[in-house]
C-alpha positions as semicolon CSV with decimal commas, in nm:
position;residue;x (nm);y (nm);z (nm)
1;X;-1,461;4,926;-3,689
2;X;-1,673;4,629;-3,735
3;X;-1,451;4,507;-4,038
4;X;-1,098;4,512;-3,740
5;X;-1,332;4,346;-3,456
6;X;-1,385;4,052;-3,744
7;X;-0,965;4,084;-3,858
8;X;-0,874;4,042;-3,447
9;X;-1,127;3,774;-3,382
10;X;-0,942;3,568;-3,717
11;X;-0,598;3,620;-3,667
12;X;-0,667;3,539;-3,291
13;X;-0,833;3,211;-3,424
14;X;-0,529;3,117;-3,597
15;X;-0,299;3,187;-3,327
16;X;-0,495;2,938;-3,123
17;X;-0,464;2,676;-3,370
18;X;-0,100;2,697;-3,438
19;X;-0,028;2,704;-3,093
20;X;-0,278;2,435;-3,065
21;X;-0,099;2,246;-3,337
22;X;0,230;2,320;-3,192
23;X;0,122;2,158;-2,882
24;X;-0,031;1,884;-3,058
25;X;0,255;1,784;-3,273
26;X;0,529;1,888;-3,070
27;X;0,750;1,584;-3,044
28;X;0,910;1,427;-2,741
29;X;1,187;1,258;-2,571
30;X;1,192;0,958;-2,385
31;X;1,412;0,701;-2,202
32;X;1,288;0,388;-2,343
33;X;1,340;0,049;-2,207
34;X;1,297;-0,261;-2,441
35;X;1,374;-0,614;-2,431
36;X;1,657;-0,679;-2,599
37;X;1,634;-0,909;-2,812
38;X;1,257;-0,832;-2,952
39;X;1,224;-0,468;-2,890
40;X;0,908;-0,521;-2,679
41;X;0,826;-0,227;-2,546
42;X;0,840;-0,228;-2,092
43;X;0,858;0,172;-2,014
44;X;0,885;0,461;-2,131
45;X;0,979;0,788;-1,949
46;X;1,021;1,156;-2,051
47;X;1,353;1,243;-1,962
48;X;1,498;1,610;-2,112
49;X;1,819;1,768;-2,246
50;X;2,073;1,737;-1,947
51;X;1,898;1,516;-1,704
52;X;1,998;1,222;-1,523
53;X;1,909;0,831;-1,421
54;X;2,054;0,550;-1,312
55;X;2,078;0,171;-1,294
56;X;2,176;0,006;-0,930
57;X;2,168;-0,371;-0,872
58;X;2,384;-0,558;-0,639
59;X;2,736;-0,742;-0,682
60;X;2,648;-1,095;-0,738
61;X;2,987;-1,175;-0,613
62;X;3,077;-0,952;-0,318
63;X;2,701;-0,847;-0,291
64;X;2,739;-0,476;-0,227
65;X;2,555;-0,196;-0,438
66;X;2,684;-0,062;-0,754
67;X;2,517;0,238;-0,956
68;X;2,570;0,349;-1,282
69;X;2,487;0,706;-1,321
70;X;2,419;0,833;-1,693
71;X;2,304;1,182;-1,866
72;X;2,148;1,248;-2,161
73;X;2,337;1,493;-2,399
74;X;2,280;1,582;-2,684
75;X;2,006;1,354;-2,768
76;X;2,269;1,015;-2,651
77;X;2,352;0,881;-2,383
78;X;2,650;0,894;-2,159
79;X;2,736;0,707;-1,878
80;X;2,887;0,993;-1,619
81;X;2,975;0,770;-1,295
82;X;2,954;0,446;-1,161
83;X;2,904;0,426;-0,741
84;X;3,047;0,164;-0,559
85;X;3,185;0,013;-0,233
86;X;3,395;-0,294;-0,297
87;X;3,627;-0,380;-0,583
88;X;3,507;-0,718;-0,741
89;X;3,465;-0,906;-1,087
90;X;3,433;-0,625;-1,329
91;X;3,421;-0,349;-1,116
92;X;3,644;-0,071;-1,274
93;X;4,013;-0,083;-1,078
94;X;4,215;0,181;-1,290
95;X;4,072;0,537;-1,381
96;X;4,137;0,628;-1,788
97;X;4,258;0,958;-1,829
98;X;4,066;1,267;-1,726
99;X;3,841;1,024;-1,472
100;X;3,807;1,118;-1,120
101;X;3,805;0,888;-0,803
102;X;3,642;1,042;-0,490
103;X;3,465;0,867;-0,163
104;X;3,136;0,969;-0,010
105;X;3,080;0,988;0,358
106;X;2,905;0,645;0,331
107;X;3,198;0,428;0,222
108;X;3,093;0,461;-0,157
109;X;3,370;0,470;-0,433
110;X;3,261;0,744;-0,717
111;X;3,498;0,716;-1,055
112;X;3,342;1,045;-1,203
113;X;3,428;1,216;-1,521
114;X;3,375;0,922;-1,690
115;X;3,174;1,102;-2,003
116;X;3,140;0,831;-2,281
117;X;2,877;0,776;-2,495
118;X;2,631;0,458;-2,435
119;X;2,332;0,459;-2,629
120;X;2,143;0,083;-2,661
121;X;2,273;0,065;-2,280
122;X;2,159;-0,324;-2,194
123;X;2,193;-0,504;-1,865
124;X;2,054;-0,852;-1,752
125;X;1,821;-0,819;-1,478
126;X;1,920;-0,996;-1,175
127;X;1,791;-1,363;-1,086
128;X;1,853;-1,338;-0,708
129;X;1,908;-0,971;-0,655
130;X;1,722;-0,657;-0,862
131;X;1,834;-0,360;-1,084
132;X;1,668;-0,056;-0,964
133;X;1,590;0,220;-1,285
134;X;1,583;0,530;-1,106
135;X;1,449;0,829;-1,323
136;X;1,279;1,205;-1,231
137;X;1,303;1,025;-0,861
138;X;1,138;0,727;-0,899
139;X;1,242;0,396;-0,870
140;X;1,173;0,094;-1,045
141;X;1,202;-0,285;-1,004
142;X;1,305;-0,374;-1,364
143;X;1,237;-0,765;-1,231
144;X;0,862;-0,685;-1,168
145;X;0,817;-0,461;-1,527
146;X;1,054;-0,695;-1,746
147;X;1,069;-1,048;-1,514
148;X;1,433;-1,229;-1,398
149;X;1,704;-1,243;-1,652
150;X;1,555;-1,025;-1,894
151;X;1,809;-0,879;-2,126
152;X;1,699;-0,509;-2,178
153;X;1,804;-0,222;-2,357
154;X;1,799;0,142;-2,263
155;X;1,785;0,415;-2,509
156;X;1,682;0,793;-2,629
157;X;1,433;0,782;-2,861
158;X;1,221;1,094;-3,022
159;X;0,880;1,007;-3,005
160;X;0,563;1,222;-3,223
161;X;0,293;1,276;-3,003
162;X;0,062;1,047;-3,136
């Protein structure tokens, strides 16, 4: 009796640590945003299988909002819609094939469907006007973490724990 007390108390010992262990070195995902051109790192921000963020900023030449919408899939990137109200200087004016074009009760153009991979996703931050990260609902000023014309990167990097 004394000798299976002693057997539970072990094997319940090791369970702990290989769950602790688990825990431990379980590795992560995370939206990363670097500067472009020296990989400095300005965030970081756990984003799982199937979820969503997005990048708004304003048209510099007809000065109405645009957001890109992407997903993470598969561990990549894809850019899944772009929002917008005004056709301008590269604003998208066609649909490619299998893309959807619907309007929201605001005014806003939505090409949807879009679906193509875009890892290392970079944008210069505005000089006069912001780009807005929005990710797990919060936004962010990428001109207050990463400073006026910062070329940045986006990507989906797996991360160890420590």
């Amino acid at each position: 009796m004394i000798r299976s007390v002693r057997h539970r108390k072990a094997a319940a010992t090791v369970i702990v640590a290989i769950i602790a262990a688990a825990l431990l070195f379980h590795p992560r995902h995370y939206l990363t945003l670097r500067d472009r051109d020296t990989g400095e790192l300005y965030g970081r921000y756990a984003l799982g299988e199937g979820e969503r963020f997005s990048i708004g900023f304003t048209h510099s030449i007809n000065l109405s909002p645009v957001i890109d919408v992407y997903q993470i899939e598969n561990g990549d990137i894809y850019v899944e819609e772009t929002v917008y109200y005004h056709f301008g200087a590269g604003v998208q004016t066609q649909l490619n094939e299998g893309e959807t074009l619907s309007y929201g009760e605001d005014g806003s153009m939505v090409v949807g469907n879009i679906h193509q991979k875009r890892n290392n996703v970079g944008y210069i931050v505005g000089t006069v006007y912001d780009h807005i990260l929005t990710v797990d609902g919060q936004q962010i000023s990428l001109r207050d973490l990463c400073g006026r014309n910062a070329a940045v990167r986006f990507n989906y990097e797996f991360l160890m724990p420590w």
